[in-house]
The first five atom37 places (N, CA, C, CB, O) and aatype in JSON, in Angstrom:
{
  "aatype": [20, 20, 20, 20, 20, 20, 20, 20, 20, 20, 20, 20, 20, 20, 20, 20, 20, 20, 20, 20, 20, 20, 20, 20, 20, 20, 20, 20, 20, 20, 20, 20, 20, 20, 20, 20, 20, 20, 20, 20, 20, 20, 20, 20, 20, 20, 20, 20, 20, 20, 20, 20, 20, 20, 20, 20, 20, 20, 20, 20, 20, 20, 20, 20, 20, 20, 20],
  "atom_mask": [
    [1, 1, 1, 1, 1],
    [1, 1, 1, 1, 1],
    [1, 1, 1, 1, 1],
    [1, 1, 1, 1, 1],
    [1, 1, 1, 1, 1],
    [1, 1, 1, 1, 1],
    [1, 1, 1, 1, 1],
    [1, 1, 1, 1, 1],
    [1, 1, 1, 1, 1],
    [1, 1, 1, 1, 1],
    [1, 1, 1, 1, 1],
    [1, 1, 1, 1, 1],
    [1, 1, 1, 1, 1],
    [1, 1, 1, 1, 1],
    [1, 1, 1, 1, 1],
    [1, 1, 1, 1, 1],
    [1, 1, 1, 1, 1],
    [1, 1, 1, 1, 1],
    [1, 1, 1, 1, 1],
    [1, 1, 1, 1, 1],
    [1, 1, 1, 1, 1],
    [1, 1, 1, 1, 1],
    [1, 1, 1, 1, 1],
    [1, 1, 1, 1, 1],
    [1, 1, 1, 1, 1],
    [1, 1, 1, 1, 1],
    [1, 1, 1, 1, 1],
    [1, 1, 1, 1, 1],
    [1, 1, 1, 1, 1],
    [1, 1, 1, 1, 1],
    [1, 1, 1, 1, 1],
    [1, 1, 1, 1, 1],
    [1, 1, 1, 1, 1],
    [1, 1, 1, 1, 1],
    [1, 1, 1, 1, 1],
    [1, 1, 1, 1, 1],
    [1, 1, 1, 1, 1],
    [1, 1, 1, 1, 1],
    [1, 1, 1, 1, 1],
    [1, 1, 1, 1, 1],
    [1, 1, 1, 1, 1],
    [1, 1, 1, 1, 1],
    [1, 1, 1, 1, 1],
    [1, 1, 1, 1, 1],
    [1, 1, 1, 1, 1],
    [1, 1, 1, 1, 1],
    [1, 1, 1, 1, 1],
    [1, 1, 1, 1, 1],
    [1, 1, 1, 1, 1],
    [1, 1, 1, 1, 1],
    [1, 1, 1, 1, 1],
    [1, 1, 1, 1, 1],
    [1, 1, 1, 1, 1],
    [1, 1, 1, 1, 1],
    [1, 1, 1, 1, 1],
    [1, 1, 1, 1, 1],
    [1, 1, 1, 1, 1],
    [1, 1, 1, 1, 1],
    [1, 1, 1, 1, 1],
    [1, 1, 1, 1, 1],
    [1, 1, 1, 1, 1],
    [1, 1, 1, 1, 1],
    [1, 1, 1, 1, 1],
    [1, 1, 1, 1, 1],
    [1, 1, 1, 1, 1],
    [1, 1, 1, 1, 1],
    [1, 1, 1, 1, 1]
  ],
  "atom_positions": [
    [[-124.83, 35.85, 98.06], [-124.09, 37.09, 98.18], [-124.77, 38.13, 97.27], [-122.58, 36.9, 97.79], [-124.25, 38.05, 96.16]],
    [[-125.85, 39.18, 97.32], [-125.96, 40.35, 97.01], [-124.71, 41.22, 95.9], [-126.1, 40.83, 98.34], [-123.48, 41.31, 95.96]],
    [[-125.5, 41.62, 95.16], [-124.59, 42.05, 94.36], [-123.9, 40.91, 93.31], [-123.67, 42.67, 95.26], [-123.37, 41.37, 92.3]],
    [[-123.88, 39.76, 93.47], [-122.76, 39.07, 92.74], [-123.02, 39.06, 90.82], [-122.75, 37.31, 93.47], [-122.28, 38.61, 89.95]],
    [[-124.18, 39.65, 90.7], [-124.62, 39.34, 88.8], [-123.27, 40.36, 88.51], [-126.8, 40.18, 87.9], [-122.35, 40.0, 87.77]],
    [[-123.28, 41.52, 89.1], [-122.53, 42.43, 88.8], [-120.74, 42.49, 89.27], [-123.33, 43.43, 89.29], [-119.74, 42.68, 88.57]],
    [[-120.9, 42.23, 90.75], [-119.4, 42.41, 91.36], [-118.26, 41.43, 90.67], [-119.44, 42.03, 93.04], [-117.06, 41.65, 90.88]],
    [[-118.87, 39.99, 89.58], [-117.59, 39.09, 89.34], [-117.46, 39.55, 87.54], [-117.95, 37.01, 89.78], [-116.45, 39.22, 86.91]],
    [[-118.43, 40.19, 86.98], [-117.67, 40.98, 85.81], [-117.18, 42.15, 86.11], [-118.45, 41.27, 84.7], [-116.25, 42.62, 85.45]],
    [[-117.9, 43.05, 87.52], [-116.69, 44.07, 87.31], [-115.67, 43.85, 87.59], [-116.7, 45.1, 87.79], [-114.87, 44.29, 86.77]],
    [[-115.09, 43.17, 88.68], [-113.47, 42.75, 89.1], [-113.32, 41.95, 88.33], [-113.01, 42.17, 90.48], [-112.1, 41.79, 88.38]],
    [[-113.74, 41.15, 87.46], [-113.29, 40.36, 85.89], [-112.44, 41.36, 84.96], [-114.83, 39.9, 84.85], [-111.31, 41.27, 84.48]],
    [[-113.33, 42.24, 84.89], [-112.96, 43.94, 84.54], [-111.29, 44.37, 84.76], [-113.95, 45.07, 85.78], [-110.32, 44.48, 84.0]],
    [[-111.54, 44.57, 86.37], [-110.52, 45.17, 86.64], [-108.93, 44.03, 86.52], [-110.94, 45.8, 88.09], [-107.74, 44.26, 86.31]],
    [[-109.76, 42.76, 86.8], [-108.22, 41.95, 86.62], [-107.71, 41.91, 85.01], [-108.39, 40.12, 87.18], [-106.5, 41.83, 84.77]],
    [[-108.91, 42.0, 83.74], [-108.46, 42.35, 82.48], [-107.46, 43.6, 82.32], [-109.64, 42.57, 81.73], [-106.41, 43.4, 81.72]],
    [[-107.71, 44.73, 82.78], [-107.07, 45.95, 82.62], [-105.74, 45.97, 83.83], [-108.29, 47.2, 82.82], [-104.99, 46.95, 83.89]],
    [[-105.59, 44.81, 84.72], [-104.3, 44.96, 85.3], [-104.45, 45.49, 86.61], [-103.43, 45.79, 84.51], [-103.47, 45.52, 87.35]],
    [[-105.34, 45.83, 86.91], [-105.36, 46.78, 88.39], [-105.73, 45.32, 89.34], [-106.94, 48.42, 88.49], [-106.21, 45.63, 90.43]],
    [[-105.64, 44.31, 89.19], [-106.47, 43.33, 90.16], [-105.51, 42.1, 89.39], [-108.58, 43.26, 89.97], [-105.82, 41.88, 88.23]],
    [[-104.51, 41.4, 89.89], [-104.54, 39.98, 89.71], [-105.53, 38.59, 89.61], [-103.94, 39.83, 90.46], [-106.18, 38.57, 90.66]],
    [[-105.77, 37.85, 89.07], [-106.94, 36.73, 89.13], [-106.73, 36.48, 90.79], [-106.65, 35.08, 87.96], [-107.49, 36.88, 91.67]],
    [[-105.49, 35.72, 90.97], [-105.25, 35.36, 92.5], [-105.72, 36.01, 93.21], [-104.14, 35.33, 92.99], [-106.17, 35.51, 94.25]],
    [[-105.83, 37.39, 92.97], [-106.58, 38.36, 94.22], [-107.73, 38.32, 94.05], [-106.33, 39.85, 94.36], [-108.36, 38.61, 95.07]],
    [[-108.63, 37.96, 92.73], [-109.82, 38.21, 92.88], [-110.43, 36.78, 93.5], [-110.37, 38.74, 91.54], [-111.56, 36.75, 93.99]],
    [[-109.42, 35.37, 93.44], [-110.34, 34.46, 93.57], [-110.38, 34.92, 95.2], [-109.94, 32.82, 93.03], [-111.48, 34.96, 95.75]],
    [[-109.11, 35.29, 96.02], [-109.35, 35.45, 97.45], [-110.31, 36.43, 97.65], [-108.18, 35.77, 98.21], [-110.94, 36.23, 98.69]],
    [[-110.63, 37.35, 97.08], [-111.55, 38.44, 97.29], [-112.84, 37.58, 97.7], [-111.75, 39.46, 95.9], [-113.39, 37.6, 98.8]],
    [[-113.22, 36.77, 96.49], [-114.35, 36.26, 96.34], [-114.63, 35.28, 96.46], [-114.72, 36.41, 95.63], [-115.8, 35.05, 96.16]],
    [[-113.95, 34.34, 96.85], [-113.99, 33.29, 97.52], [-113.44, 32.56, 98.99], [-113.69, 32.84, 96.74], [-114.1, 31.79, 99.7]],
    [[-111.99, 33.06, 99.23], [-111.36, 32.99, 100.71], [-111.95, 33.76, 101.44], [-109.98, 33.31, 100.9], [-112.48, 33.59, 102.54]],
    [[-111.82, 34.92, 100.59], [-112.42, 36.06, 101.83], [-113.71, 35.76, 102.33], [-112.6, 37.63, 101.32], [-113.52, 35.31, 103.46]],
    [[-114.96, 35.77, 102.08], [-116.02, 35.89, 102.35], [-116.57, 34.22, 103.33], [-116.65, 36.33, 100.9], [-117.43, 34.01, 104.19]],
    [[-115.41, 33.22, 102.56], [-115.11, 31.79, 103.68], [-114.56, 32.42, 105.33], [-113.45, 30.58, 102.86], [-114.88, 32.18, 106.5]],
    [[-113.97, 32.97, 104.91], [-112.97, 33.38, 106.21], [-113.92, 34.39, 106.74], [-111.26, 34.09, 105.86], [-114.84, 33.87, 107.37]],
    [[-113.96, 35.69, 106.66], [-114.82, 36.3, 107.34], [-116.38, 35.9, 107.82], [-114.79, 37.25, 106.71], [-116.82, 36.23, 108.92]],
    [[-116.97, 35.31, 107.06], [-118.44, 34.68, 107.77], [-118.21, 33.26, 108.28], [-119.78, 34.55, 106.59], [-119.28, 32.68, 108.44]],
    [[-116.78, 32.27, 108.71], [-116.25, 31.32, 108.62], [-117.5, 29.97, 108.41], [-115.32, 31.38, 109.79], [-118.08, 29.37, 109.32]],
    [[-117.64, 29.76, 106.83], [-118.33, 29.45, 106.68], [-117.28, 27.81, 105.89], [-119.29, 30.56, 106.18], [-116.55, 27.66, 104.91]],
    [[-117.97, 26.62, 107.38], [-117.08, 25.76, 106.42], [-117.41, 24.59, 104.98], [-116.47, 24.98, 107.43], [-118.46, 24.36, 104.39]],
    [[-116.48, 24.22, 104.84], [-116.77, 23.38, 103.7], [-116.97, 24.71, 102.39], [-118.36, 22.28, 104.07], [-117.69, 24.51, 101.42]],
    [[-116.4, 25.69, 102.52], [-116.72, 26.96, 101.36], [-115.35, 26.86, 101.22], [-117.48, 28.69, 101.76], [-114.42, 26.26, 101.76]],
    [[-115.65, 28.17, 99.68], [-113.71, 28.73, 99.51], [-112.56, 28.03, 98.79], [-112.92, 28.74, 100.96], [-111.47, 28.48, 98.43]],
    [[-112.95, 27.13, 98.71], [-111.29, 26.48, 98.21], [-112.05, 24.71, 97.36], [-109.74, 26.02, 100.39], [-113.02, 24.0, 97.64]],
    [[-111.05, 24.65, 96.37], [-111.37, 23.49, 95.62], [-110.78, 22.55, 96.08], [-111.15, 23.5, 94.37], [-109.7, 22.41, 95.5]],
    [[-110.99, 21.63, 97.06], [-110.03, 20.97, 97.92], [-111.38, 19.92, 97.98], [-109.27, 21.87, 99.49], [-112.56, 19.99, 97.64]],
    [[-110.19, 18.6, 98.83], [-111.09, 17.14, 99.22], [-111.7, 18.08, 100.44], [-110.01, 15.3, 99.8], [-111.26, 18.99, 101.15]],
    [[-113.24, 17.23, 100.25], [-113.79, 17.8, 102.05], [-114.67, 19.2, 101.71], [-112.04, 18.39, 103.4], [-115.53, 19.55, 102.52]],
    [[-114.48, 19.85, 100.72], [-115.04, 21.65, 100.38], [-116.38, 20.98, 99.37], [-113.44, 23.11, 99.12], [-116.34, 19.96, 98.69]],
    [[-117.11, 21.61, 99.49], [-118.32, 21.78, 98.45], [-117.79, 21.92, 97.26], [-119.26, 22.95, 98.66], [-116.71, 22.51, 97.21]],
    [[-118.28, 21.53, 96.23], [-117.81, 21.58, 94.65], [-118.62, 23.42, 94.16], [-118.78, 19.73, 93.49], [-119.56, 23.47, 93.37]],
    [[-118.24, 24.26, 94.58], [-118.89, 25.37, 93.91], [-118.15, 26.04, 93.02], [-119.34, 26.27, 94.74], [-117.18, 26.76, 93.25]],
    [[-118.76, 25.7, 91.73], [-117.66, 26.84, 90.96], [-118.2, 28.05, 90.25], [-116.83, 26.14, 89.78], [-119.2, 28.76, 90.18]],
    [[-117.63, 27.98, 90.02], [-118.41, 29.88, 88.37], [-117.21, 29.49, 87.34], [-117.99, 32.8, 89.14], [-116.0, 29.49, 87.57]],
    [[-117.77, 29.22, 86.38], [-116.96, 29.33, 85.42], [-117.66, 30.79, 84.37], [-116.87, 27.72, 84.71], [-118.81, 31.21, 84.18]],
    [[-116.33, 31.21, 83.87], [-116.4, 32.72, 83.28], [-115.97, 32.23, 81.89], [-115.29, 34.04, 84.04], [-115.66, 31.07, 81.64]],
    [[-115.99, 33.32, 80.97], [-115.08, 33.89, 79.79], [-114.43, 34.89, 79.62], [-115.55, 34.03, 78.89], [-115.08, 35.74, 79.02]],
    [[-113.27, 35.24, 79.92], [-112.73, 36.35, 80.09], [-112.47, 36.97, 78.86], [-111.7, 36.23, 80.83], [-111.84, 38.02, 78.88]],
    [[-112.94, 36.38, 77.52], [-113.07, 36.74, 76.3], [-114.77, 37.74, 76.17], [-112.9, 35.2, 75.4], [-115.1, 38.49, 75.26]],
    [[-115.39, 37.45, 77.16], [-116.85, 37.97, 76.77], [-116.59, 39.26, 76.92], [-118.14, 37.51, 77.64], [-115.61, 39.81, 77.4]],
    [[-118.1, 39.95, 76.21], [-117.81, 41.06, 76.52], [-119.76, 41.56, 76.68], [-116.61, 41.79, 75.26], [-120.7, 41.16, 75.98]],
    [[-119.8, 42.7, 78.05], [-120.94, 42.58, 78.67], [-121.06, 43.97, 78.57], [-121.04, 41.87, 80.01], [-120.04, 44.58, 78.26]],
    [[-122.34, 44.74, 78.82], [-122.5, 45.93, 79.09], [-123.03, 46.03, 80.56], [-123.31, 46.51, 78.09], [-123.33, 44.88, 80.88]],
    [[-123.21, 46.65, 81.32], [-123.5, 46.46, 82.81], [-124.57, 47.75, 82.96], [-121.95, 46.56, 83.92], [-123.88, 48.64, 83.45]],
    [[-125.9, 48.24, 82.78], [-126.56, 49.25, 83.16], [-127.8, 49.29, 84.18], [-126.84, 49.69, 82.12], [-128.19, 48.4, 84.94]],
    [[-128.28, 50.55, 83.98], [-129.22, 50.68, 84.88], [-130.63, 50.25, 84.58], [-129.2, 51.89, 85.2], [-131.62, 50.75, 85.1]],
    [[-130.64, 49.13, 83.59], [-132.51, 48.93, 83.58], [-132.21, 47.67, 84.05], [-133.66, 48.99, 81.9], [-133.12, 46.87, 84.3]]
  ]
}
């Protein structure tokens, strides 16, 4: 997925400051993109799904720029 160094600290971001629930971001970024490209064995931590995870720190703290 394009974009992803950046898109899971900024909506990390936005679920810190309240505008985004976690629950919404895992569907954002994980159901959703299962479901729309229906890509199986993705999406969900379940028997039968690929083991893919990301583990974060929602304690970190990152700067995000342009170089």
């Amino acid at each position: 997925m394009p974009g992803v160094q950046t898109l899971v600290p900024v909506m990390l971001n936005h679920v810190h400051e309240g505008r985004l629930t976690l629950e919404r971001f895992v569907g954002l970024t994980a159901h959703g993109p299962q479901r729309i490209y229906n890509i199986a064995g993705k999406g969900r931590i379940a028997v039968g799904y690929d083991g893919d995870l990301t583990l974060v720190s929602l304690a970190a703290k990152r700067t995000i720029s342009d170089e």
